[in-house]
KENU-162158 format. One record per residue (C-alpha): x, y, z. Coordinates in steps of 0.02 Angstrom, whole numbers. Layout:
<nodes>
[node [X, Y, Z]],
...
</nodes>
This chain:
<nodes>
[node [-1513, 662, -848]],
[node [-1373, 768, -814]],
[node [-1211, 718, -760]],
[node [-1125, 819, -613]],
[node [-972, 687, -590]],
[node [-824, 822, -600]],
[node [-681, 732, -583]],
[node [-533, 733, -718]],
[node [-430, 592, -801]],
[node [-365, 526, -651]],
[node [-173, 488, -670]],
[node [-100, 389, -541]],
[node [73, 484, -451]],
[node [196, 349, -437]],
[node [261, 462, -272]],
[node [99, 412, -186]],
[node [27, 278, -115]],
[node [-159, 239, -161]],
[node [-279, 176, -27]],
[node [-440, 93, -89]],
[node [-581, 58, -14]],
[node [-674, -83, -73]],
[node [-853, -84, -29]],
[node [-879, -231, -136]],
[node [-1072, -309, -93]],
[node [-1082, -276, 95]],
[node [-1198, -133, 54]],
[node [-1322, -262, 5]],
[node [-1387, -155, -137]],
[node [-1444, -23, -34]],
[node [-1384, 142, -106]],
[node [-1391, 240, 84]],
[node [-1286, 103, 172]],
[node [-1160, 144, 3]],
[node [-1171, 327, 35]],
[node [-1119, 274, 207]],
[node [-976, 171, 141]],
[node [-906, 284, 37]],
[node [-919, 440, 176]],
[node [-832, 340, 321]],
[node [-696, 296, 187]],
[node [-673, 475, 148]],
[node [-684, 498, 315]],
[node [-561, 368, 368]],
[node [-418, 449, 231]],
[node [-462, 330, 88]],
[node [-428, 406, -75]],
[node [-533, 301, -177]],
[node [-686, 198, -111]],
[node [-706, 89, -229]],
[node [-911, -45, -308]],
[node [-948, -178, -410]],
[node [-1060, -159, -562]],
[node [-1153, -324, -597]],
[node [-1265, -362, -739]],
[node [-1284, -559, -691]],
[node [-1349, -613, -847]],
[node [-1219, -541, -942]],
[node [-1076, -616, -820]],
[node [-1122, -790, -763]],
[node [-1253, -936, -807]],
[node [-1373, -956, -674]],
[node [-1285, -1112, -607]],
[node [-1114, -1092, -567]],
[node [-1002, -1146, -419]],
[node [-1031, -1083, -248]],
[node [-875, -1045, -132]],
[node [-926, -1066, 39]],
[node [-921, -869, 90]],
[node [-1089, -864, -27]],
[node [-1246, -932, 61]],
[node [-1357, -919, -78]],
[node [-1305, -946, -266]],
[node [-1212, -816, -326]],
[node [-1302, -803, -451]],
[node [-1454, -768, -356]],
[node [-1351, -677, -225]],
[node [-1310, -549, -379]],
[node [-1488, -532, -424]],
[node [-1539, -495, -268]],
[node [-1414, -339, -183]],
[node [-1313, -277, -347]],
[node [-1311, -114, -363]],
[node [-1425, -35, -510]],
[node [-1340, 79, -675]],
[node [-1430, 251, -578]],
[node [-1354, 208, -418]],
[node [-1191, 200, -484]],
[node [-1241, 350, -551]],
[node [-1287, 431, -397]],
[node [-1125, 368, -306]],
[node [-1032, 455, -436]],
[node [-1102, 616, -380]],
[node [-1113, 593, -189]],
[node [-905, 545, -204]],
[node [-869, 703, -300]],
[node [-987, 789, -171]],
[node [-885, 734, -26]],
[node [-711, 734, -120]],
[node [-682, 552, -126]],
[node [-629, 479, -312]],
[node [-756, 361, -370]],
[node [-695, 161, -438]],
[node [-811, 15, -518]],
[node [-765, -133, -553]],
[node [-867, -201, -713]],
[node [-888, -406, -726]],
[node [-954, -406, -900]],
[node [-913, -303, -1060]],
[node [-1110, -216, -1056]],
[node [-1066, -168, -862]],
[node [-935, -71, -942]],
[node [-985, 12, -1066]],
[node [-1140, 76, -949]],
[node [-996, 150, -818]],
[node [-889, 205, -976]],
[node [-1036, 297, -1026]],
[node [-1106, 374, -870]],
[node [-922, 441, -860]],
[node [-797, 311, -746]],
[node [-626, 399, -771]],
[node [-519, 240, -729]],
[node [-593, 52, -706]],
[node [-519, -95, -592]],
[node [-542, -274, -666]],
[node [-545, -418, -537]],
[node [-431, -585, -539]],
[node [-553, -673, -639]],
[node [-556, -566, -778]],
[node [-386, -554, -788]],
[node [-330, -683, -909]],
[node [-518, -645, -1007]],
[node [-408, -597, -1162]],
[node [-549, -520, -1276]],
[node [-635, -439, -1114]],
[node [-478, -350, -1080]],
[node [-455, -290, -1264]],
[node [-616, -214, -1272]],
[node [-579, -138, -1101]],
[node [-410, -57, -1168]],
[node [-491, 27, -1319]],
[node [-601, 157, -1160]],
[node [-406, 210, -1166]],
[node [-406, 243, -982]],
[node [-309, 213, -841]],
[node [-343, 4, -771]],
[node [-316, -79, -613]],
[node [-274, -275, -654]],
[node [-274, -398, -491]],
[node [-189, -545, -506]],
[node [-257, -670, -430]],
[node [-265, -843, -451]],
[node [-116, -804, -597]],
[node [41, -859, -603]],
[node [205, -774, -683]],
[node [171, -840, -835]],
[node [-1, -801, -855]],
[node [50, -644, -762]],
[node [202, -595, -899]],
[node [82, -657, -1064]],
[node [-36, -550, -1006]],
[node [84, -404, -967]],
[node [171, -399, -1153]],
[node [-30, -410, -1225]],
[node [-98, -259, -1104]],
[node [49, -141, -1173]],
[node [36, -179, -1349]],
[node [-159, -147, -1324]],
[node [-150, 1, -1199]],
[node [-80, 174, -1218]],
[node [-135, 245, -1049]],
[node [-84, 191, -884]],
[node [-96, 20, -799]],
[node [-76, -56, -633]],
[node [-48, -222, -568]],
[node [-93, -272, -408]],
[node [0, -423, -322]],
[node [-143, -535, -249]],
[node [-224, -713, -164]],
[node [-413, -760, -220]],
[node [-452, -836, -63]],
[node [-562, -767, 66]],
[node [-476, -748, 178]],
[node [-286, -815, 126]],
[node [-169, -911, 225]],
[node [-46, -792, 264]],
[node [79, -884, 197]],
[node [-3, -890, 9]],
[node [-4, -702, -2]],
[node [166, -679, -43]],
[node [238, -521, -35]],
[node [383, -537, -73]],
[node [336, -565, -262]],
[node [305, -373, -252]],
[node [482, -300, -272]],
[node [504, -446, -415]],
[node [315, -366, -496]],
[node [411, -193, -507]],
[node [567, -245, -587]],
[node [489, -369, -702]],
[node [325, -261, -762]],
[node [434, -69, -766]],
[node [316, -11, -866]],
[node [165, -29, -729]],
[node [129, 32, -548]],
[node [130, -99, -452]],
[node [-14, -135, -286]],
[node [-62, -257, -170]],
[node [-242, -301, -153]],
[node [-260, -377, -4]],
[node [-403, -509, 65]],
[node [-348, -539, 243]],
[node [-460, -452, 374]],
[node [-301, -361, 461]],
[node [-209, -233, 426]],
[node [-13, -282, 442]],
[node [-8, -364, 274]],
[node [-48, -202, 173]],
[node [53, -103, 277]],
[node [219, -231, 250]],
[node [155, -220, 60]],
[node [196, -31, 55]],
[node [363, -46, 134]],
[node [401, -172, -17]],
[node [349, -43, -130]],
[node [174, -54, -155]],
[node [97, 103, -226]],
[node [-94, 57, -226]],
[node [-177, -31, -82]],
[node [-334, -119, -86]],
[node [-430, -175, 56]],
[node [-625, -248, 87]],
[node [-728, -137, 212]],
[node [-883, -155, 322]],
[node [-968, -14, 419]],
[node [-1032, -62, 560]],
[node [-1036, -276, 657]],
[node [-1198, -293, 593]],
[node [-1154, -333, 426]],
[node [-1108, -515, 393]],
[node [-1105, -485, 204]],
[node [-1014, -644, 84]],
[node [-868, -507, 87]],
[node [-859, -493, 284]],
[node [-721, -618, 323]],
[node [-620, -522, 223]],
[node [-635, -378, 252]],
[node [-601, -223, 391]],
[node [-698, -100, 488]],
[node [-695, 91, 423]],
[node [-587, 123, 602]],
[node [-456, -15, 552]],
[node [-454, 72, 388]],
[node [-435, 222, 469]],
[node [-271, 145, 575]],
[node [-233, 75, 401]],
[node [-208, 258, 327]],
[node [-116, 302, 447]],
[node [24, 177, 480]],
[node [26, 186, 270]],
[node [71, 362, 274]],
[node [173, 348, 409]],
[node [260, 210, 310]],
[node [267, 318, 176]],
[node [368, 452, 258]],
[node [503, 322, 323]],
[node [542, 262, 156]],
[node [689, 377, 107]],
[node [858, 333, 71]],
[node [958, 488, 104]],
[node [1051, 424, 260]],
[node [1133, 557, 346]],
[node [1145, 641, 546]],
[node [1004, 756, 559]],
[node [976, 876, 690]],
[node [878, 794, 806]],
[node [1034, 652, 819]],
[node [1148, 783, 844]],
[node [1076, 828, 991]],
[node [1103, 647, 1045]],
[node [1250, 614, 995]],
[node [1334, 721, 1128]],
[node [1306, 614, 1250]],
[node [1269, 435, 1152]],
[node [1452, 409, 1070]],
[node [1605, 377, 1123]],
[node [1751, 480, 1139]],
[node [1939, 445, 1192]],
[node [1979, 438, 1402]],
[node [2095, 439, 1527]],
[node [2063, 271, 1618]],
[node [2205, 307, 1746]],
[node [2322, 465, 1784]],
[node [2450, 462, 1630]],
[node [2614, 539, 1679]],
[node [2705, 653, 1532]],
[node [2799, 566, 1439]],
[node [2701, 406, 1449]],
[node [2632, 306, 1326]],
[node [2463, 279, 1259]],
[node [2392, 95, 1271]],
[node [2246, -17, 1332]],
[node [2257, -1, 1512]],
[node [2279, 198, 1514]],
[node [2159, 241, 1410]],
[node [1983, 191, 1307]],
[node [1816, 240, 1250]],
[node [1669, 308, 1353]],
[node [1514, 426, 1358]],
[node [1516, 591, 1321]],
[node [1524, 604, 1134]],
[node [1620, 801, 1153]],
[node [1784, 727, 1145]],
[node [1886, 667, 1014]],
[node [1794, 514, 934]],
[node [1835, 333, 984]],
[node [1877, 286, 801]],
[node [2001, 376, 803]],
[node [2088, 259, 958]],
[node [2228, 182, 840]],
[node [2260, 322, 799]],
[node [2328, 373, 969]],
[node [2398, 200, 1024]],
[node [2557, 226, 1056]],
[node [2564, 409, 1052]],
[node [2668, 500, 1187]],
[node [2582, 596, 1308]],
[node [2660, 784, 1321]],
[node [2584, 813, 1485]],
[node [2513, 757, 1642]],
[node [2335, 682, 1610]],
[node [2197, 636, 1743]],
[node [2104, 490, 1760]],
[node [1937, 496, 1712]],
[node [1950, 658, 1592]],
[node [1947, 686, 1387]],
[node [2086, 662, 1301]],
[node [2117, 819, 1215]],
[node [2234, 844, 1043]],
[node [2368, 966, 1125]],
[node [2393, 828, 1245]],
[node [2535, 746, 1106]],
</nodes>
């Protein structure tokens, strides 16, 4: 077969900020509803929509755990809707079709080397392969770009595994603040750890993946400095997918986009009066007034004159200045006080 994916390296710009979409299972391994997925991202201003590669043998033993989001086994969930290698395939070429960078998550070693090989140009490992030590070795020798979440981590396991990523990786990394539960409690997901994240691991971008099924949490993530955002999506109310509690329609992830890159734009720190304000400030400040008819030769204090609107005077910090001051002329109530008054 041969393969039409087109996209380079992709290298993440720290100026930026990264919207995923994760499509995660709630296409129910059917390749058309993924197509559909990945379209209404694109369509929505995602830049990367963003599947799961699961080889359940290779990941799991047949009985494990069920969290109460699964219905069946997850084993047996996995089985049953996971995407196959030639779908993965085909997504590949449908995203660089419709312009939309293409992301896979692999849950076993085999899973990636099949997306390494089929050409993946960055990988994203989820919060329960993150402390997988000899997983994550083998994943640093592809020697691309990785997306590490970090749930169910704390800063210790968080810092070990930071000092072992960079002596194993030489291309870029990114770690993405985040709460395994499905949904979180709001008060576990802890943004405020993200500004500490960026100091403490310099050498990474730094993200938020987020599990809640609203959008105000990844938007407060990017004001914190969040570069990468991930978020669960569903298409359409008809799917009730072990991923839809936490996740968000393709029109909230729509909204999403734009509040982010309106965010985005309000993040500067050159503070200054632009031009717009200038055409406020004529009338918004405060400039020196007669409050009462000064006679020459009076003096200047609180009960002849203050501070009121217009701003086209001279300024009101400027009032001790004046206090005290002789007046050198006749001055009516109500009018500016003007320089050649003194």
């Amino acid at each position: 077969m041969i393969f039409k994916y087109n996209f380079k390296m992709f290298k993440f710009n720290s100026n930026k900020t990264y919207i995923i979409a994760e499509a995660c299972d709630n296409h129910f391994g059917n390749l058309n509803t993924a197509k559909k997925m990945a379209l209404a991202s694109k369509k929505a201003g995602a830049d990367i929509v963003k599947f799961q590669h699961h080889l359940p043998d290779e990941e799991m033993l047949k009985k494990v755990p069920k969290s109460k989001n699964f219905k069946l086994n997850l084993y047996q969930f996995l089985k049953k809707y996971s995407l196959k290698l030639s779908d993965h395939e085909k997504l590949m070429n449908y995203c660089s079709k419709i312009n939309i960078k293409y992301l896979c998550t692999p849950f076993s070693y085999k899973a990636a080397c099949e997306l390494n090989e089929i050409g993946l140009d960055f990988f994203k490992i989820g919060s329960g392969e993150f402390l997988d030590i000899p997983f994550i070795k083998k994943m640093c020798e592809f020697k691309k770009p990785i997306i590490f979440s970090t749930g169910m981590s704390n800063i210790k396991d968080i810092d070990e595994m930071y000092k072992f990523i960079k002596k194993h990786k030489k291309n870029q990394a990114v770690f993405m603040n985040c709460t395994s539960e499905y949904p979180p409690s709001f008060k576990d997901i802890n943004l405020g750890f993200i500004p500490i994240m960026k100091k403490r691991y310099k050498e990474f971008i730094i993200g938020h993946s987020d599990h809640t099924n609203t959008i105000e949490t990844a938007i407060a993530a990017v004001s914190l400095g969040a570069k990468i955002i991930e978020k669960h999506i569903f298409v359409d109310n008809k799917n009730f997918g072990p991923d839809r509690e936490v996740s968000i329609s393709t029109l909230q992830l729509q909204q999403l986009v734009k509040s982010v890159r309106n965010v985005e734009k309000s993040l500067g720190t050159n503070k200054q009066i632009y031009t717009k304000e200038r055409q406020i400030e004529k009338w918004a400040k405060r400039s020196l007034v007669a409050i009462k008819d000064i006679k020459k030769g009076e003096i200047l204090d609180e009960k002849n004159f203050w501070s009121k609107r217009p701003g086209t005077g001279i300024s009101s910090k400027y009032y001790f200045d004046y206090l005290g001051k002789k007046a050198k002329k006749n001055i009516k109530a109500d009018t500016l006080i003007k320089k050649y008054y003194f």
